[in-house]
N, CA and C atoms as an extended XYZ file, in Angstrom:
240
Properties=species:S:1:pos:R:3:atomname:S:1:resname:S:1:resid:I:1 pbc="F F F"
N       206.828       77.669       83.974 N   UNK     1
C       205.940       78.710       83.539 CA  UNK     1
C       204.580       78.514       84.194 C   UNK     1
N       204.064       79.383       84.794 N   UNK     2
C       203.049       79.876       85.620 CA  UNK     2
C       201.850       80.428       84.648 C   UNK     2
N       200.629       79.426       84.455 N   UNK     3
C       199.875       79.769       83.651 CA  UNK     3
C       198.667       80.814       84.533 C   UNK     3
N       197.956       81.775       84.277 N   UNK     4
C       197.306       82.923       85.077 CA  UNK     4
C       195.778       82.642       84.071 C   UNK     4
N       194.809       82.481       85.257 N   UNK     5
C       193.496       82.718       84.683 CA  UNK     5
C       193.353       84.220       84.114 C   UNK     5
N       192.241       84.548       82.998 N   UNK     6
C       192.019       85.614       82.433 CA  UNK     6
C       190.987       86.370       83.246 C   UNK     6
N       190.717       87.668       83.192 N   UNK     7
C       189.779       88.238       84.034 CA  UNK     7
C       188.475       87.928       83.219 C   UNK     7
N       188.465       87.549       82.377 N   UNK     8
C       187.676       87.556       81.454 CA  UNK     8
C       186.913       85.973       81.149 C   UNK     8
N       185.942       85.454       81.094 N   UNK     9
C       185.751       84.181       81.067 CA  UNK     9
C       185.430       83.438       79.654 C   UNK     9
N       186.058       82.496       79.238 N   UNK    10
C       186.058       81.815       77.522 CA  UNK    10
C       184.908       81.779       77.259 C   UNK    10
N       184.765       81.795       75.845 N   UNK    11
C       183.204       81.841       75.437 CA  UNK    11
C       182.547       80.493       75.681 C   UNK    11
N       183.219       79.492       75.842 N   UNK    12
C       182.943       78.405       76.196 CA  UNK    12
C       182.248       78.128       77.684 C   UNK    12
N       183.011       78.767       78.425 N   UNK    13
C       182.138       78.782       79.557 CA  UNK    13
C       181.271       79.513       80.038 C   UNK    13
N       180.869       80.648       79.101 N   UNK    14
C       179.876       81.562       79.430 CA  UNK    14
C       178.706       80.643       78.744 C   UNK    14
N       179.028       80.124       77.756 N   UNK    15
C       177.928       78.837       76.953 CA  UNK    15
C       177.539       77.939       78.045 C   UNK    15
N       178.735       76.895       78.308 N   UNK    16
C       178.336       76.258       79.572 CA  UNK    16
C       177.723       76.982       80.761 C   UNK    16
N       178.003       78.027       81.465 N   UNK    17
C       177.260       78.630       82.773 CA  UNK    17
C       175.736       79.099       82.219 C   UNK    17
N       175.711       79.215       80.642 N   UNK    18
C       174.502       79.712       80.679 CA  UNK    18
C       173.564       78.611       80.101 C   UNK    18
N       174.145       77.229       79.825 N   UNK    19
C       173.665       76.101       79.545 CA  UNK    19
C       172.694       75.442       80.936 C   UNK    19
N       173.820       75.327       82.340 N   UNK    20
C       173.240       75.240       83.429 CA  UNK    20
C       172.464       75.944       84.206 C   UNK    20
N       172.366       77.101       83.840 N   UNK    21
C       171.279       78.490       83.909 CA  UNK    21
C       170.399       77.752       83.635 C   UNK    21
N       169.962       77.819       82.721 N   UNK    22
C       168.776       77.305       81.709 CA  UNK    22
C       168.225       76.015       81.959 C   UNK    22
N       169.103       74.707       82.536 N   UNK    23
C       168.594       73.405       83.211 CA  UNK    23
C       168.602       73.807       84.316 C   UNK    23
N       168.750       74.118       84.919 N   UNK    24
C       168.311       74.929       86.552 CA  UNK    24
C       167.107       75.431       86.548 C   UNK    24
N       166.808       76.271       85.907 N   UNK    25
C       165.469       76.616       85.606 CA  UNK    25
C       164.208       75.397       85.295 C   UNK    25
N       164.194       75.295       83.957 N   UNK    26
C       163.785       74.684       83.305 CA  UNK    26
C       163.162       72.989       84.301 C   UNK    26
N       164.301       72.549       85.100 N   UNK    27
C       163.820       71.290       86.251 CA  UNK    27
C       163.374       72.282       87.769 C   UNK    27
N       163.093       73.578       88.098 N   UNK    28
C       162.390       74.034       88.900 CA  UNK    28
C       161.100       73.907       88.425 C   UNK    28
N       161.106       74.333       86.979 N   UNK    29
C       159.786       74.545       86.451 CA  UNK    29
C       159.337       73.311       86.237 C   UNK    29
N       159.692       72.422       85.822 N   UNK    30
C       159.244       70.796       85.501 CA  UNK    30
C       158.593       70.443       87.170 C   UNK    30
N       159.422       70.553       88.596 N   UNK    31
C       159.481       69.776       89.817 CA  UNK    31
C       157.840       70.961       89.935 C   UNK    31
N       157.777       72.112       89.557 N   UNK    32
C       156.548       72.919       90.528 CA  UNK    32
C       155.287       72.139       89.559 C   UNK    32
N       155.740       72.006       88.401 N   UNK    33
C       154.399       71.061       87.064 CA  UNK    33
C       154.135       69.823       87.948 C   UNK    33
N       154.894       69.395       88.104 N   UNK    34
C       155.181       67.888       88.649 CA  UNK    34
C       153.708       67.849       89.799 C   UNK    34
N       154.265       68.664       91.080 N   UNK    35
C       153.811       69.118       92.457 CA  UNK    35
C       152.072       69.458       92.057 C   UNK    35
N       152.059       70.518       91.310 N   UNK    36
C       150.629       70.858       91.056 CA  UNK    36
C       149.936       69.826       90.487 C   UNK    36
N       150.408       68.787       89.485 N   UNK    37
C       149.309       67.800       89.129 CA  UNK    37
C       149.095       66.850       90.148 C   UNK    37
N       150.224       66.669       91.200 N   UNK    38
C       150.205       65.794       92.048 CA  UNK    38
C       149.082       66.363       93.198 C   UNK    38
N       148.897       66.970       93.390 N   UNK    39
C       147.578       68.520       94.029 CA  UNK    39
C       146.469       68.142       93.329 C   UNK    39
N       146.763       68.229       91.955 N   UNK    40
C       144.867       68.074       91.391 CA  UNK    40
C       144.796       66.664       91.469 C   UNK    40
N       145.779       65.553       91.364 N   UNK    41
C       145.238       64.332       91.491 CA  UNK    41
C       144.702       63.906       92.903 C   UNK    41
N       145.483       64.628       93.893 N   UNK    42
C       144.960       63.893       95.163 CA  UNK    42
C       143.636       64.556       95.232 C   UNK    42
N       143.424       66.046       94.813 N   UNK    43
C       142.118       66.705       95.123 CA  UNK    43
C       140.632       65.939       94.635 C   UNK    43
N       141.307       65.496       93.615 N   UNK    44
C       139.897       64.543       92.077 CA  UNK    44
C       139.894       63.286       93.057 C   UNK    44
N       140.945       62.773       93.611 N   UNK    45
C       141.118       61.734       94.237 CA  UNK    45
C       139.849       61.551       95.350 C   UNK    45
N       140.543       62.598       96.186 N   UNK    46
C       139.471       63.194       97.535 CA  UNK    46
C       137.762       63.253       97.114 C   UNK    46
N       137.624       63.660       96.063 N   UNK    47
C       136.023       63.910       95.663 CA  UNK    47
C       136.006       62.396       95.100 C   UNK    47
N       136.294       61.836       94.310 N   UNK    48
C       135.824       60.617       93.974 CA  UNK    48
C       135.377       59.561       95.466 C   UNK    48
N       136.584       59.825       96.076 N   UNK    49
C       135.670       59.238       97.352 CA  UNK    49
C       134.490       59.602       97.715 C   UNK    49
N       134.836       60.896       97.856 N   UNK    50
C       133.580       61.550       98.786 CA  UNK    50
C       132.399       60.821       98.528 C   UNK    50
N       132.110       61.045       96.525 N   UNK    51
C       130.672       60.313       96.036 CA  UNK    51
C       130.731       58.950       96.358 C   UNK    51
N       131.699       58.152       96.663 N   UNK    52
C       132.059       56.815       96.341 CA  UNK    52
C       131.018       56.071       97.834 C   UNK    52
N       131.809       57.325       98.601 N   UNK    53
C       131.226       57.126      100.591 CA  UNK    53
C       129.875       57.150      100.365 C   UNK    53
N       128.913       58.194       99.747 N   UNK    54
C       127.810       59.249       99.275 CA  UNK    54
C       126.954       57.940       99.094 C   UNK    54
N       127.351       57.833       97.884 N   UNK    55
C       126.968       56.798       97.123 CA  UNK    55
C       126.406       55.313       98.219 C   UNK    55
N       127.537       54.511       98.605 N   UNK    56
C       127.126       53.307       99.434 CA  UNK    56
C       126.770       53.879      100.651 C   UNK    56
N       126.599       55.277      101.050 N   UNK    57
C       125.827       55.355      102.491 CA  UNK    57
C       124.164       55.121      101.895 C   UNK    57
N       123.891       55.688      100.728 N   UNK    58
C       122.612       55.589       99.994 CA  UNK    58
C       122.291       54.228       99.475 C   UNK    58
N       122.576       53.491       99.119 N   UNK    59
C       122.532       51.972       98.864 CA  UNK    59
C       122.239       51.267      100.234 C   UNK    59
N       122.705       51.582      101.457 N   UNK    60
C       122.572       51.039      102.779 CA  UNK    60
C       121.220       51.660      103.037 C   UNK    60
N       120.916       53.231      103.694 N   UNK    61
C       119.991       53.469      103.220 CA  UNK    61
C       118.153       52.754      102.598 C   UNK    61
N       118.700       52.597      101.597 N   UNK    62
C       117.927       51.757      100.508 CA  UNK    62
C       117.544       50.654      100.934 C   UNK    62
N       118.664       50.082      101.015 N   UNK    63
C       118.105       48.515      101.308 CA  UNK    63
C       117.463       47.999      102.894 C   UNK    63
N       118.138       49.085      103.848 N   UNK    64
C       117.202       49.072      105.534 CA  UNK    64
C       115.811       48.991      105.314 C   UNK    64
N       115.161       50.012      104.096 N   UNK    65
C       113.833       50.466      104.078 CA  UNK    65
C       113.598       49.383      103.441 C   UNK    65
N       113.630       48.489      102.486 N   UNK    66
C       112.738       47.620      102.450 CA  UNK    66
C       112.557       46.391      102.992 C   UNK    66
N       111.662       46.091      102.354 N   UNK    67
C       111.116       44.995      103.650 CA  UNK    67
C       111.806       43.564      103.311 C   UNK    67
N       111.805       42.665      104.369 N   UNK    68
C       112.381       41.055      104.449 CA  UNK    68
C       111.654       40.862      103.780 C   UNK    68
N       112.154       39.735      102.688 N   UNK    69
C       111.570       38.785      101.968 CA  UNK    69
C       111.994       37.791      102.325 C   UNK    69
N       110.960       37.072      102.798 N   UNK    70
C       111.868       35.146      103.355 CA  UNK    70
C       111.507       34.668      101.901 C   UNK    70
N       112.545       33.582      101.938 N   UNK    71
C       112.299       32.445      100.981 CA  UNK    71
C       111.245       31.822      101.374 C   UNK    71
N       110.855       31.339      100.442 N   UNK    72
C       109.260       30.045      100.329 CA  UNK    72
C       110.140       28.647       99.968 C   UNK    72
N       110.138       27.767      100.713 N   UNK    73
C       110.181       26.712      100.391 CA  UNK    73
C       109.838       26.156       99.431 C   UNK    73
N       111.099       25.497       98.516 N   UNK    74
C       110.223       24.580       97.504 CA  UNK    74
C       110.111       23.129       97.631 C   UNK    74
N       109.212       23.059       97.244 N   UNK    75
C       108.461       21.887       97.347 CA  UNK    75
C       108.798       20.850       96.647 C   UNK    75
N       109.045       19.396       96.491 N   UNK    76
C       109.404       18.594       95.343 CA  UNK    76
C       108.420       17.974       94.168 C   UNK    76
N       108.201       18.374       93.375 N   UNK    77
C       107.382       17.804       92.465 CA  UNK    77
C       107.099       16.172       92.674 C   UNK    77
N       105.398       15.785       92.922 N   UNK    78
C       105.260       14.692       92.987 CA  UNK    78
C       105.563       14.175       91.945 C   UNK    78
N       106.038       12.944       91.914 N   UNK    79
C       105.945       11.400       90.309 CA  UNK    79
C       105.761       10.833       90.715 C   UNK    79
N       104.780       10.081       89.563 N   UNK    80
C       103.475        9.384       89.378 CA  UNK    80
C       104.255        8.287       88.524 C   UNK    80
């Protein structure tokens, strides 16, 4: 006996096809969430440098302009 698929599909697998519908989706939408924070982190990333560069070009800056200070020799306390 020759068993024949139905034209018609079990409710079971219209559950299942529309189960994997729905995780199909659902991990597109998770992978594009994913992608965009990975975008704003490198972007926040990028500016934190920027000030970071900003920042120690101004500290260099700073410290060219003022002037050498030599050490003074110290001296040893005479005892008596």
């Amino acid at each position: 006996m020759v068993s024949r698929k139905s034209a018609e599909p079990s409710p079971v697998s219209v559950a299942r096809a529309n189960r994997q519908r729905l995780a199909q989706e659902e991990g597109a939408r998770a992978m594009a969430d994913v992608e965009q924070r990975a975008i704003a982190i490198r972007k926040n990333m990028d500016r934190l440098r920027t000030l970071r560069e900003a920042k120690e070009a101004q500290q260099i800056v700073s410290r060219a302009a003022l002037p050498l200070v030599s050490k003074k020799k110290r001296t040893k306390a005479l005892s008596k």
